[in-house]
C-alpha positions as CSV (number, residue, x, y, z in Angstrom):
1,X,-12.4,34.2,40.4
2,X,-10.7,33.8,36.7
3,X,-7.1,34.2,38.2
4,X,-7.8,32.0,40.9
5,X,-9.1,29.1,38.0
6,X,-6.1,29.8,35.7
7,X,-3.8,29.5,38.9
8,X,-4.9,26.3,39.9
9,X,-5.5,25.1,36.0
10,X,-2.1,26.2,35.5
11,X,0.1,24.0,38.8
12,X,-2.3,21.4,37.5
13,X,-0.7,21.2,34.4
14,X,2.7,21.8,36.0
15,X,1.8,18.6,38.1
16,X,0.7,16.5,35.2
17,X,3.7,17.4,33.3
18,X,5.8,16.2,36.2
19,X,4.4,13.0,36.4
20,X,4.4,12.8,32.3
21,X,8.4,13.4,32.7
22,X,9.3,11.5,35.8
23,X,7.5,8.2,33.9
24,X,9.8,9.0,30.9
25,X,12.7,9.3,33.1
26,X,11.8,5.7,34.2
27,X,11.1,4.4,30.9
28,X,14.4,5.9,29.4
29,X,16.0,4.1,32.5
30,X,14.4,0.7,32.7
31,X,11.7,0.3,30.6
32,X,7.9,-0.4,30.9
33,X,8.5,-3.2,33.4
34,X,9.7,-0.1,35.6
35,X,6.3,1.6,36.0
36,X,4.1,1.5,38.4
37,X,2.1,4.5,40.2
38,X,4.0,4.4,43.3
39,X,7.7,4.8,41.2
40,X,6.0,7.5,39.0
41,X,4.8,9.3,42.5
42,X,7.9,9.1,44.0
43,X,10.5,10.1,40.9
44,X,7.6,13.2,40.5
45,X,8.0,13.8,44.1
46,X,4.3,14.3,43.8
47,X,1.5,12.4,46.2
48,X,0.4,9.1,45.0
49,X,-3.2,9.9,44.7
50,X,-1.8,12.3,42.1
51,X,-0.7,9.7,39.4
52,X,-4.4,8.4,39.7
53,X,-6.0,11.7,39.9
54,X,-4.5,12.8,36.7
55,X,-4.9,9.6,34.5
56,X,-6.7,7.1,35.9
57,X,-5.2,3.7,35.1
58,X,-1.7,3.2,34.2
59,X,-2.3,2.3,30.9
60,X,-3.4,5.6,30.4
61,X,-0.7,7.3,32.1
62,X,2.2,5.3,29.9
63,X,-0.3,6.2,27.0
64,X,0.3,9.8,28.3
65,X,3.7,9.8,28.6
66,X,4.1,8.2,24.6
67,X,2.6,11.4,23.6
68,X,4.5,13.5,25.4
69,X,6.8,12.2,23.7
70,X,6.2,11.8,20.1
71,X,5.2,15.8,20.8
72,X,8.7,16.9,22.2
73,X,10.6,15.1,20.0
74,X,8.7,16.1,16.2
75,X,11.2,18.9,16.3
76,X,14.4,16.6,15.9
77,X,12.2,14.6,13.1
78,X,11.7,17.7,11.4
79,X,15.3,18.5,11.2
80,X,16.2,15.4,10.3
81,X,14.0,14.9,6.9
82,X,14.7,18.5,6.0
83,X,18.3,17.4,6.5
84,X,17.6,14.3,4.4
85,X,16.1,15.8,1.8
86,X,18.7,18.6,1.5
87,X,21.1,15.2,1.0
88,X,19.4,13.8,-1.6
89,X,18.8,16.5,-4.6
90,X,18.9,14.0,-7.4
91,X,18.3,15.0,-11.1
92,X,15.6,14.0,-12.9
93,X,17.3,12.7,-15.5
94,X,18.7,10.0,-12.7
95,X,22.0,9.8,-11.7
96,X,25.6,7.8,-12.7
97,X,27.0,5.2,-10.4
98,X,30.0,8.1,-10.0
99,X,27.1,10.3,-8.5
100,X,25.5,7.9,-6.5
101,X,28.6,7.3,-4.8
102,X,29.1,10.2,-3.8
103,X,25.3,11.0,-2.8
104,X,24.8,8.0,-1.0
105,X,28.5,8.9,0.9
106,X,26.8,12.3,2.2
107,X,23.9,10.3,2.5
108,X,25.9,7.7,5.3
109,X,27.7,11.0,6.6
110,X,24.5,12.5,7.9
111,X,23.2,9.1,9.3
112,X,26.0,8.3,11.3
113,X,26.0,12.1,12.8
114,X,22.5,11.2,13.5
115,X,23.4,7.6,15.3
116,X,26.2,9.3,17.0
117,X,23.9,12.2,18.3
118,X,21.3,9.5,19.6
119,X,24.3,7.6,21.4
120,X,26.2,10.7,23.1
121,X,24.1,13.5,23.1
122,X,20.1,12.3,23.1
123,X,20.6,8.9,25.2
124,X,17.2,9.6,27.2
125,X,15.4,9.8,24.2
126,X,16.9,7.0,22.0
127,X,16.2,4.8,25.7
128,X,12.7,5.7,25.8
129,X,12.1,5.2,22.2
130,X,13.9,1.7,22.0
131,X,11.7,0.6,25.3
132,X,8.4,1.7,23.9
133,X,8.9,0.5,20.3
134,X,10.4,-3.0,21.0
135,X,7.9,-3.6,23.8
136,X,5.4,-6.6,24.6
137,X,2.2,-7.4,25.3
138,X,1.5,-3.2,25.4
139,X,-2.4,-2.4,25.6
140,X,-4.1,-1.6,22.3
141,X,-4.7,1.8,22.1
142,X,-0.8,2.5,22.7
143,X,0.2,-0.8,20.5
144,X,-1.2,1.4,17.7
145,X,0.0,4.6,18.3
146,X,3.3,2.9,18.1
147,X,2.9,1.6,15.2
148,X,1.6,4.8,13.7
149,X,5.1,6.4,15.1
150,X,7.2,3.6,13.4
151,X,5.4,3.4,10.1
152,X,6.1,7.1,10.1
153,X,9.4,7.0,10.2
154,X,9.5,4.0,7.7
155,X,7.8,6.0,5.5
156,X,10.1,8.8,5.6
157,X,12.9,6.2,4.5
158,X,10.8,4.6,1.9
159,X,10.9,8.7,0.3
160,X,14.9,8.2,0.4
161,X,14.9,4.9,-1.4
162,X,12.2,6.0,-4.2
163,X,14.6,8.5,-5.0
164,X,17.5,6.6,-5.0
165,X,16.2,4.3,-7.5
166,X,14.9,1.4,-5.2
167,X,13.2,-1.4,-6.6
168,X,11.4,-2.1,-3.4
169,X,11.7,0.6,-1.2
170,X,9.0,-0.8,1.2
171,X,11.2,-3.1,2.1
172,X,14.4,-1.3,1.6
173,X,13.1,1.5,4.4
174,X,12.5,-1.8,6.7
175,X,16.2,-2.7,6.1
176,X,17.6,0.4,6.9
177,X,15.5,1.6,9.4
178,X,16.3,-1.6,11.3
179,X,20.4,-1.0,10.6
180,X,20.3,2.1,12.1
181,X,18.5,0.9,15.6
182,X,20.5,-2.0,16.1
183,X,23.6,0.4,15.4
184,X,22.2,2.9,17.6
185,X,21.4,0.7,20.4
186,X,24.5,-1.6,20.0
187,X,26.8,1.6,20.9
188,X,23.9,3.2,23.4
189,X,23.7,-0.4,25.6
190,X,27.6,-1.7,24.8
191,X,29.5,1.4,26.8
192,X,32.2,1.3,24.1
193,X,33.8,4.6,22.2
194,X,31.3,5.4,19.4
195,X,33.0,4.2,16.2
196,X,31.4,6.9,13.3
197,X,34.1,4.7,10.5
198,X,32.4,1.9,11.1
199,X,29.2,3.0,11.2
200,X,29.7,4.8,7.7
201,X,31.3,1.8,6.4
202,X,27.9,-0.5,7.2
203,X,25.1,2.0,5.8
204,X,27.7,2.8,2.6
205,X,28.0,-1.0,2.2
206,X,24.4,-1.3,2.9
207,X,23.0,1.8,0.3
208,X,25.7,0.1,-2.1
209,X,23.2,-3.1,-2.2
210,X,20.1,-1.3,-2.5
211,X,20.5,1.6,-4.7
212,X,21.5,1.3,-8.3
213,X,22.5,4.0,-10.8
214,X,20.1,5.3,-13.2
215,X,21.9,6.5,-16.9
């Protein structure tokens, strides 16, 4: 009787997670506004009923599917700020503007491998983030998970700017947080040939106006 419970608790799960995935795959595609149980059914090559069955409303299958989400891709986060903060061993005594130069240069090399890696190499990913984040009119319970998700990642900037020197690095992690999306969707939605000069030039220009050196 166990085996026959864990069997069926187990192609349930293998169900749900196809349904999870085949609404990502929509949303990394075209958006929210692409959703609805019968698309999710049909991508999942499951039965309708199923999409239903597993999560009720919509809402809560979208709801769902932002989880799944935030959960697969913690990984890449993780990397990323233990990357980060390998980039920015400052001395407590602060640094000279010779220093910062060349700290805030790494600093742009890393973000632009990150941009290009969103653009070329994680595209489903940076198109499901970019739909969920910027959406509209998104029910509550998922407008604040969101929310949670960016002011996480805002605060993990606003880290970077405190040690830099920052005067307001609130609002500093606001600026470059939004720098790197629009630079990351700009080369994701524009099909031109990723341009990492560029892109180094903007956040070195852009770290140049926030940061000061500290003698």
């Amino acid at each position: 009787m166990s085996g026959t419970v864990d069997k069926k608790a187990a192609k349930s799960e293998i169900t749900r997670g196809k349904i999870l995935e085949a609404a990502l795959d929509l949303i990394a595609d075209g958006g929210l506004a692409a959703l609805s149980h019968r698309t999710i059914a049909s991508r999942a090559e499951v039965r309708l009923s199923l999409t239903s069955y597993y999560f009720g409303s919509l809402d809560n299958l979208i709801e769902a599917a932002f989880d799944r989400f935030v959960e697969q891709t913690q990984p890449y986060r993780d990397k990323v700020r233990a990357n980060i903060d390998q980039q920015c061993q400052l001395s407590e005594g602060g640094v000279s503007a010779a220093q910062l130069d060349i700290l805030t240069s790494q600093l742009a090399d890393f973000l632009t491998q990150h941009i290009q890696a969103g653009v070329t190499q994680r595209r489903r990913e940076l198109g499901v983030e970019s739909h969920f984040v910027y959406a509209f009119n998104v029910a509550e319970p998922l407008a604040a998970k969101i929310q949670a998700f960016t002011h996480m990642q805002l605060q993990m900037i606003e880290s970077v700017c405190q040690r830099f020197g920052s005067d307001m690095p609130w609002q500093d992690a606001h600026l470059i947080l939004a720098a790197i999306s629009q630079m990351e969707f700009a080369h994701a939605n524009g099909g031109r040939e990723f341009d990492a000069e560029f892109v180094h030039q903007c956040l070195k220009r852009l770290f140049a106006s926030l940061f000061n050196a500290q003698t």
